[in-house]
C-alpha positions in Angstrom: -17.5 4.9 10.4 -20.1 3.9 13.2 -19.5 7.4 14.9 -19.9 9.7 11.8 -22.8 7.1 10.6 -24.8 8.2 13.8 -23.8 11.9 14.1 -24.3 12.9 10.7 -27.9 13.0 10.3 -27.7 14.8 14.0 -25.8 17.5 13.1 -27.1 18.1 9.5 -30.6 17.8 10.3 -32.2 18.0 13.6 -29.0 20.4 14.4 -29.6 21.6 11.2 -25.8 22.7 10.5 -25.7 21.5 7.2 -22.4 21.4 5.3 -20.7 22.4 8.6 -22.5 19.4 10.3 -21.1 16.9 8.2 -17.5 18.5 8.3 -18.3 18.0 12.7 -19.4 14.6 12.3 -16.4 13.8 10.5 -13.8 15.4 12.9 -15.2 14.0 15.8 -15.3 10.8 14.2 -11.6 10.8 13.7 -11.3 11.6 17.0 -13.4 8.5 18.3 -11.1 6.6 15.9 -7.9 8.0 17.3 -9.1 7.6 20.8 -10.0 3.8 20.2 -6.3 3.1 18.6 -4.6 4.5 21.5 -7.2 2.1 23.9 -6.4 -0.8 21.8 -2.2 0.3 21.9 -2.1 0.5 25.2 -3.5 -3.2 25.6 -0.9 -4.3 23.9 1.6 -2.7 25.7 2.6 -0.5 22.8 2.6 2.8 24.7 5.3 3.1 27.5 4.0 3.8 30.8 5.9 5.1 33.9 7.3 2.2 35.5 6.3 2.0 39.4 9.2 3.7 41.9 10.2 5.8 38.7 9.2 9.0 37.7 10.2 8.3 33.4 9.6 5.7 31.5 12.2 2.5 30.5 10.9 3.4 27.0 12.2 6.2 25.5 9.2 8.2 24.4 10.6 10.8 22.1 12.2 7.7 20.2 9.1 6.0 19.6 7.1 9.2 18.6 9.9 10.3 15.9 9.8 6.3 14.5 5.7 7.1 14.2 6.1 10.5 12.6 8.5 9.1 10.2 6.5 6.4 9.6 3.4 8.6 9.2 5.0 11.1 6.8 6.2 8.1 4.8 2.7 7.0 4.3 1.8 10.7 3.6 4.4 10.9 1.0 2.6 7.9 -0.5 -0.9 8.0 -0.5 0.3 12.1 -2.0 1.6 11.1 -5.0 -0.3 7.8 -5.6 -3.7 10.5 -5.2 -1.6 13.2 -7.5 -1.3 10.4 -10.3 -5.0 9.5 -10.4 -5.9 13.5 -10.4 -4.0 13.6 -13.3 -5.4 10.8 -15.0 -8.7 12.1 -14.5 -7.6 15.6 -15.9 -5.7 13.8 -18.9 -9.4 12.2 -19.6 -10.8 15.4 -19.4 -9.1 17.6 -22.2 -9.2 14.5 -24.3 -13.1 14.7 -24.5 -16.2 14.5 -22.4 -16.6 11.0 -23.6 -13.7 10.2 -22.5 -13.5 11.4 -19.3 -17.4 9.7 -18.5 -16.3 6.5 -19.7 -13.0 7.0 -17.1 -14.8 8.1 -14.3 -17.2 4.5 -14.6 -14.2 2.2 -15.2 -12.4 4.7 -12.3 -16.0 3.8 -9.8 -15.6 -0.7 -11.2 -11.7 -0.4 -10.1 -12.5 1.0 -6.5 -14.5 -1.5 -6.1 -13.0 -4.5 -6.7 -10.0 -2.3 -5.2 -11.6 -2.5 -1.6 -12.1 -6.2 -1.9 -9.0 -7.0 -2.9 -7.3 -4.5 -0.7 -9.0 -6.6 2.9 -6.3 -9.5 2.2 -3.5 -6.8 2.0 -4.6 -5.5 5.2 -4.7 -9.0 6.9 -0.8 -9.4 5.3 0.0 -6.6 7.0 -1.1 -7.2 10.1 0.3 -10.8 9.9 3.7 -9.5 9.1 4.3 -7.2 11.3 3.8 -10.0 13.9 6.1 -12.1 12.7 8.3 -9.0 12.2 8.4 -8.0 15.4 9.0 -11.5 16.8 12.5 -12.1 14.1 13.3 -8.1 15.6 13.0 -8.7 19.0 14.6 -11.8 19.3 17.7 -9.8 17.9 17.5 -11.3 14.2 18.1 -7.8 12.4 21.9 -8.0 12.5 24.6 -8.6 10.1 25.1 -12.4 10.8 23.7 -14.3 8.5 24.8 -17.8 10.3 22.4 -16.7 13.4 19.5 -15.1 11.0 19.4 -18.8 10.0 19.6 -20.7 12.8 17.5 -21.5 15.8 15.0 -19.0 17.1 16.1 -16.5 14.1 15.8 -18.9 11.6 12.3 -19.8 12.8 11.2 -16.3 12.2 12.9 -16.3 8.6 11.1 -19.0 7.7 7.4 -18.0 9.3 8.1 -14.7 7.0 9.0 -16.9 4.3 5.9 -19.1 4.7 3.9 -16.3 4.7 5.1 -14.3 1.8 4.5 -17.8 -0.4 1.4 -18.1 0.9 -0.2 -14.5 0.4 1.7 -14.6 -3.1 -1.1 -17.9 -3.7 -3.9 -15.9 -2.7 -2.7 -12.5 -4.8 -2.8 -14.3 -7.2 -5.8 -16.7 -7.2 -8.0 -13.5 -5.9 -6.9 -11.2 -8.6 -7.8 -13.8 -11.3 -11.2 -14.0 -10.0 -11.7 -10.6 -9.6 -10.5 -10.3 -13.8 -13.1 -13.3 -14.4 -15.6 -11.2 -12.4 -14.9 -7.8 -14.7 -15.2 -9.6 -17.4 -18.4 -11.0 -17.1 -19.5 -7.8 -15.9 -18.4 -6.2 -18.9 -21.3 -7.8 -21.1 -23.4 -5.8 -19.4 -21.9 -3.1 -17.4 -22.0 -0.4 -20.2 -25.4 -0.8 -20.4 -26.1 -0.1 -16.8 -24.2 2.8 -16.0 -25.1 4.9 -19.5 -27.1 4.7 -22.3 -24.9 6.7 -24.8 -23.4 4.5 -27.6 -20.6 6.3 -27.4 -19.5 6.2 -23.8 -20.4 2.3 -23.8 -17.7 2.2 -26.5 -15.2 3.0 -24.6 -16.1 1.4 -21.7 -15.9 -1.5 -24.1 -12.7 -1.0 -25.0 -11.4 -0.4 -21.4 -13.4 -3.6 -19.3 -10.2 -5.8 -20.7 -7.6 -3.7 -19.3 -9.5 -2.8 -16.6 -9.6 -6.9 -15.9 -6.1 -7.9 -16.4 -5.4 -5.3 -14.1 -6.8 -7.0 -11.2 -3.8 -9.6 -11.1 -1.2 -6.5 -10.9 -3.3 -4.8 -8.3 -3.8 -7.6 -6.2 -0.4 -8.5 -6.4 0.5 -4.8 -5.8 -1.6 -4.2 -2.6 -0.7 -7.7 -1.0 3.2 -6.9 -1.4 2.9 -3.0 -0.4 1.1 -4.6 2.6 3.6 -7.1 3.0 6.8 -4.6 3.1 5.1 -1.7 5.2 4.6 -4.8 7.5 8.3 -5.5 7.8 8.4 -1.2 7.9 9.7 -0.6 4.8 7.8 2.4 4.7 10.3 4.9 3.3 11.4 2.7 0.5 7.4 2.3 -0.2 6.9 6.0 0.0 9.9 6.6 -2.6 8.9 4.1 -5.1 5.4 5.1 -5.4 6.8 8.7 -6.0 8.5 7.2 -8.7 6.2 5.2 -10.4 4.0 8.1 -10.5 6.0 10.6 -12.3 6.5 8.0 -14.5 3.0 7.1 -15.0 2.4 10.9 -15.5 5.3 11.1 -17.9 2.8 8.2 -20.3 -0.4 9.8 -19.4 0.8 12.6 -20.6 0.8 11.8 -24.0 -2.2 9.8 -23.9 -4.3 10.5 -26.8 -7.6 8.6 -25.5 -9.4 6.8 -22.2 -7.7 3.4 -23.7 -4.3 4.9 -23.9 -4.6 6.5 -20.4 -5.8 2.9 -18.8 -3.7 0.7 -20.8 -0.3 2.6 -20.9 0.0 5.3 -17.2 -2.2 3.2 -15.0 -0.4 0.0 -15.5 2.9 1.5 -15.3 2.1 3.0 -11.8 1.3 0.1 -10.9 4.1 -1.9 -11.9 6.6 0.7 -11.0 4.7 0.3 -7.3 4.9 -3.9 -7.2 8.9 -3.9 -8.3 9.2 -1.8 -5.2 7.4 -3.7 -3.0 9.0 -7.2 -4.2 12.4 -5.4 -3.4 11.1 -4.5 -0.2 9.6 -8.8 0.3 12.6 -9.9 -1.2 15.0 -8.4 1.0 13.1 -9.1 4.2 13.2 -12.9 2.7 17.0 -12.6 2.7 17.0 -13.0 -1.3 19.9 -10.4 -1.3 21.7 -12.2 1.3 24.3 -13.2 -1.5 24.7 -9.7 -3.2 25.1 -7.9 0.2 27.5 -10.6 1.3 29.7 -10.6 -2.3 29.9 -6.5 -1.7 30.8 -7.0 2.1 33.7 -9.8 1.0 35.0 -7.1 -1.8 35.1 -4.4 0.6 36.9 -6.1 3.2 39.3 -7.6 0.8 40.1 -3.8 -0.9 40.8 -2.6 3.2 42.7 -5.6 3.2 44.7 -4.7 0.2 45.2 -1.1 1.2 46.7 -2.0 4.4 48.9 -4.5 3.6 50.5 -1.9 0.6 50.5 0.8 3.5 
């Protein structure tokens, strides 16, 4: 951000490159970001380097870079669809009516918003959990004994993953109802300030309380996704969101105005996107210990069966 803050005025101005300037400022800032991460990886000792009297690493590289591209595309496959879903609310607004579409596109600018600030605690959940991941996965907790997930150094790490999903649940939610106290109060007079048109101000009316009750879901949405894709649950993430979106798309669809499209597809994308992620937190919690163990017990039992017939 720094980077592209800095060269942009450069390169459009005194360089005079215009368009093209900004599209440089941008790339390079990428690369300045890209360049940091790897600095930053490396002092953590999360890029393998040659080990001294060897000529290859003790890490296997190719392993690590497939586990990032799968990860990456995962993420891809998300942020796709979730960005596909909102295009499409956005054109569902639009052939409904140009009041309809200005009154989305303000409500659409107040959700970012409060978006971003409840999206920073997600971001420090994720970071959080992937910590305490790492320690339950390299003290070789990730196996199929429950007795030793729950005991000594494994059960430790259980129960630091299961402090900290309670505790970010707490803050989900006590953020999320302030951020739908906040809308609220804004809504007395946010139609007002962004248009002056009775008309649009109507709708925005009629949307600010959905557009508030929402921030409870959301909150609770971003924390868990954070949560999960911290514990890298990223392809069960990625396939949930596609989900919820072609469902979401399958409501907007027969939305017939702004309230309809922010009351009925939004709020089923984002449901469909918090059942996956409490899958995801559940079953990092060991909440489907029980199930997985009952199917385990029938299967062995059935092999059991079949060889003592045979």
């Amino acid at each position: 951000a720094i980077t592209n803050l800095v060269l942009d005025p450069i390169f459009m101005f005194s360089m005079k490159m215009k368009v093209g300037g900004a599209a440089a400022a941008t790339a390079l800032s990428q690369m300045a970001a890209a360049a940091v991460y790897t600095i930053f990886l490396r002092r953590r000792k999360m890029v393998p380097r040659n080990v001294s009297g060897q000529g290859k690493s003790s890490i296997n590289r190719a392993k690590i870079v497939m586990e990032i591209l799968r990860a990456n595309a995962a993420m891809l496959a998300k942020q796709g669809s979730l960005l596909f879903g909102w295009a499409y609310a956005t054109a569902r607004a639009t052939r409904i009516g140009h009041y309809h579409v200005a009154a989305h596109q303000i409500a659409l600018s107040l959700w970012l918003i409060f978006a971003l600030v409840l999206d920073g605690s997600a971001v420090s959940a994720q970071v959080l959990m992937s910590r305490n991941y790492a320690a339950y996965q390299s003290n070789g907790c990730a196996v199929d004994d429950d007795e030793r997930k729950e005991s000594g150094v494994c059960g430790e790490a259980r129960r630091s993953i299961r402090s900290l999903t309670g505790y970010m649940f707490k803050f989900a939610l006590v953020q999320g109802v302030l951020s739908t106290i906040a809308i609220f109060g804004l809504g007395q007079f946010a139609p007002s300030v962004f248009t002056t048109d009775p008309a649009i101000r109507l709708h925005l009316k009629e949307i600010i309380p959905y557009l508030a009750w929402q921030q409870i879901l959301i909150s609770l949405t971003l924390t868990f996704e954070s949560l999960a894709i911290g514990a890298s649950k990223f392809n069960l993430i990625a396939i949930g969101t596609a989900i919820s979106t072609v469902v979401a798309i399958k409501i907007l669809a027969g939305a017939r105005t702004v309230v309809d499209i922010w009351s009925g597809g939004i709020v089923a994308l984002f449901v469909g996107r918090l059942v996956t992620a409490c899958v995801g937190v559940l079953d990092l919690n060991g909440a489907f210990g029980p199930i997985v163990n009952w199917f385990r017990a029938q299967r062995q039992r059935g092999s059991t069966t079949n060889q003592g017939r045979a």
